[in-house]
N, C-alpha and C positions, 0 to 999 in steps of 0.2 A: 705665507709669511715671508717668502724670500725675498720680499720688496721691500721689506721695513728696514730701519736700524740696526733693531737689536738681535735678528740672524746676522747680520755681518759679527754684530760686537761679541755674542758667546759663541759662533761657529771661527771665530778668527779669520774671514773670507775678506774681499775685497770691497771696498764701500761702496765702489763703483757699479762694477761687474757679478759681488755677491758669489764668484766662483771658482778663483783662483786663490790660493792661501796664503796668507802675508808673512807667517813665519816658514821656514826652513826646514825644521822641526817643529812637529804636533805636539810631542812632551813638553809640557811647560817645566818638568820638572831633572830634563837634561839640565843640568845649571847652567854648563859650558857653553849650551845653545838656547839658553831660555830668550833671550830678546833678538839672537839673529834673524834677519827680515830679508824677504827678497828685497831688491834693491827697486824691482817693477812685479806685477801683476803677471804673472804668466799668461794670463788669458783673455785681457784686454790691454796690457801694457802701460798700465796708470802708473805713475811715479809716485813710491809711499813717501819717500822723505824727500818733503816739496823746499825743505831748505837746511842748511845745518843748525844741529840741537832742535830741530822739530821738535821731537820729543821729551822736550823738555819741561813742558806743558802737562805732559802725561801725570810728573809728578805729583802735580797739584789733583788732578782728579785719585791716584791712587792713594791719598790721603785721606780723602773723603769716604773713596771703598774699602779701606779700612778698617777707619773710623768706623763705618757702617756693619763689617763681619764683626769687629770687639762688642759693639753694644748686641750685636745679634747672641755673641754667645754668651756674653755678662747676664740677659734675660735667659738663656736657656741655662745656665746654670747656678744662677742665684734664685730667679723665680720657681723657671720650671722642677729643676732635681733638687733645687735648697741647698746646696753647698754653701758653707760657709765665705765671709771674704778672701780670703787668703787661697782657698783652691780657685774660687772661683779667676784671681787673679790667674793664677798656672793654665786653667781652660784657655781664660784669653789669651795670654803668652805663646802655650802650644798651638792655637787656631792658629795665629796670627803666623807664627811659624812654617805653620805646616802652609797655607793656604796664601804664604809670600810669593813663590813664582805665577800665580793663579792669579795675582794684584798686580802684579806687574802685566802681563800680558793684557788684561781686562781694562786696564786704568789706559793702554796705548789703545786697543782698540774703541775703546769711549774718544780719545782726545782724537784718531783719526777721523772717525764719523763724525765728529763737528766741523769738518771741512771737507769733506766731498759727500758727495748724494747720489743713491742710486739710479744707474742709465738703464733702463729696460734693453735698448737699445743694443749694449755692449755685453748683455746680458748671453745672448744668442753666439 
């Protein structure tokens, strides 16, 4: 699976290369370092931010993922456990909370893999 997309996108690895790590720190949930990024690939030496506010992009996808973890927990705690509206609102609030640096990181590495593609090659 390490040729595909979405091993770069949930391992945070390189789009390119698939083996150097693009953040800094692995905790997403250091706050202080949630988004710092090498500035290159350690291990093929790809340049992640191909211009300034690159990542600016990212925001629009981390809207949609989201969007997507709220309706995920709205169904699991309106349908599946039957909470009322009013909790069920609080579940989505605290997901949405809890699972904020985890959207952030996820939304950058979705918007990087729409612009580079893995090199087998660089891989080695």
């Amino acid at each position: 699976m390490k040729d595909s997309k979405l091993y770069s996108i949930f391992t945070s690895t390189c789009p390119v290369c698939h083996t150097g790590k693009m953040y800094k720190k692995p905790n997403p949930y250091v706050f202080s370092e949630t988004l710092k990024m090498n500035d290159r690939c350690p291990h093929c030496d790809t340049k992640f931010k191909i211009e300034p506010s690159f990542f600016y992009g990212a925001m629009y996808v981390s809207y949609g993922v989201g969007v997507a973890i709220a309706i995920a927990a709205f169904i699991l705690a309106f349908f599946v456990f039957g909470l009322d509206r009013l909790q069920t609102f609080f579940v989505i609030m605290i997901t949405l909370l809890v699972s904020f640096p985890l959207i952030l990181r996820l939304s950058r590495n979705i918007w990087i893999n729409m612009f580079f593609t893995y090199d087998p090659e660089k891989a080695n």
